[in-house]
N, C-alpha and C positions, 0 to 999 in steps of 0.2 A: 338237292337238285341244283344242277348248275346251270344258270342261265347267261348267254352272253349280251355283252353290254354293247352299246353302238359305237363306246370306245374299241373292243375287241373288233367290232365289223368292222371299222374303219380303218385299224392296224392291218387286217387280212387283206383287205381289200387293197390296201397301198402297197403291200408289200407283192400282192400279186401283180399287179398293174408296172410297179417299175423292175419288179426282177427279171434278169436276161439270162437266156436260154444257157450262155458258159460265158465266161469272163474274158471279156475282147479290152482292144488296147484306148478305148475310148475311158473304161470303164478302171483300168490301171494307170492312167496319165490324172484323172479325178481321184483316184485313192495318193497316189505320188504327190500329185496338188495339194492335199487335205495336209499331208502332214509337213510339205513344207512349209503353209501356212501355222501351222501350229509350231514348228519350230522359228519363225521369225516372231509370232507374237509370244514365245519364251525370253527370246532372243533380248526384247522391246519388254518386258517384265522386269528383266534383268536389268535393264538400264536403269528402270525405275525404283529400283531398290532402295528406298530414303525414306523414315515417317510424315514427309508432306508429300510424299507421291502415292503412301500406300494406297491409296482405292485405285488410280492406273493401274498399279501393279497386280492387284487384285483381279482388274477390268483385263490387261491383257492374261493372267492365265487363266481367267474363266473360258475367254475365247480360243485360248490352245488346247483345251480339255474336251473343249467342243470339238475345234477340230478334229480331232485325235477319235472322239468318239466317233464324228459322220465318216473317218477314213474306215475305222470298224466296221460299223453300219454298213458300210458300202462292199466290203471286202465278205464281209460275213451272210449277209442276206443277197449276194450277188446282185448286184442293182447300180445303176447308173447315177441318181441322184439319192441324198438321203433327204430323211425328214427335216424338215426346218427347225424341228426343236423335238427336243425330249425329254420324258415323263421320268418319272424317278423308276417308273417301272421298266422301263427301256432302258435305262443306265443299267441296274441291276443285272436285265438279259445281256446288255454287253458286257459286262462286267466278269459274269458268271465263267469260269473254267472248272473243266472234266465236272459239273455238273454241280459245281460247289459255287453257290453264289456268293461274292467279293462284298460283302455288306459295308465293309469300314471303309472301303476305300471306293463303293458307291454312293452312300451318305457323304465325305468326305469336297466329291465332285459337287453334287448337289448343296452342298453347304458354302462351296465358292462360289456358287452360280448364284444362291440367295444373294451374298454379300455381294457380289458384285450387279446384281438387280435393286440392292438396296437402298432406298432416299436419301436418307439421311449417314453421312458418313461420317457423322462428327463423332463417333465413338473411334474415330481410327486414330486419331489426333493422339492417344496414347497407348499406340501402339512404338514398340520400342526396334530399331533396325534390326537387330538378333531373334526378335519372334518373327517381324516377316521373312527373313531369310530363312528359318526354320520352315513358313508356311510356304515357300517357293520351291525351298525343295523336298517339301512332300510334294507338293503339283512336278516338279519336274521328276520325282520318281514314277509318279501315275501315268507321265505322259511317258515316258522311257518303259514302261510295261505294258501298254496298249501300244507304241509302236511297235516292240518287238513280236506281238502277236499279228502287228497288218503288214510289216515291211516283209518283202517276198526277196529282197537283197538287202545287205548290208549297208550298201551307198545313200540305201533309202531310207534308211533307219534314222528317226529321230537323235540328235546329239546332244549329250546332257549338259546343262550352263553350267555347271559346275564343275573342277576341276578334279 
């Protein structure tokens, strides 16, 4: 028997409350918004690319990940604002194409979002500039794959920091 949980009433409930009747231009200049914030804090990652910067770097592509996610969120569940934060299980649902949930590269998001939630970041201190450049652009793949499913134009489409 499946019973729902007040997590689940709470997800219906918000999602009924903010979704809109068809996709107006209030609601396209907020998804436009989303990911050009997400492309300046790439952008601002980028810079930080050094082993005495890494947890910045870490801290701005957790926030472009997010970004990238609520422009989703927003484009996907027709809605003007998204949720303030999200559950592993809501990554997953964004995550998910043609019904195939994206498991590595929703763990992935969630595993920047830990580290970059994390107190103590004295374990980064030997981290070497060649693994976070490896880990920056996994995140800028992720966010170069979730753009190309919210951008409705090319102009709008996230641009990847790497050459």
């Amino acid at each position: 028997m499946n019973y729902s949980t007040s997590i689940d009433d709470y997800r219906d409930n918000r999602d009924k409350l903010l979704t809109i009747p068809k996709p107006s231009l209030i609601q396209n200049k907020n998804v436009i918004q989303m990911q050009h914030l997400a492309q300046i804090h790439m952008d601002s990652a980028a810079r930080m690319l050094h082993p005495t910067s890494a947890y910045i770097c870490i801290l701005f592509s957790d926030r472009a990940l997010e970004y990238m996610l609520k422009a989703l969120y927003m484009k996907e569940k027709n809605c003007l604002f998204p949720p303030p934060s999200f559950t592993l299980q809501d990554v997953i649902e964004l995550t998910t194409q043609n019904s195939v949930p994206d498991l590595d590269r929703a763990l992935f998001m969630y595993t920047i979002h830990f580290l970059a939630g994390y107190n103590d970041v004295s374990f980064l201190r030997f981290i070497h500039t060649s693994e976070l450049q490896k880990l920056l652009k996994q995140v800028d793949d992720v966010v170069l794959h979730l753009s190309a499913r919210v951008a409705s134009h090319t102009s709008e489409s996230y641009r990847s920091i790497f050459p």
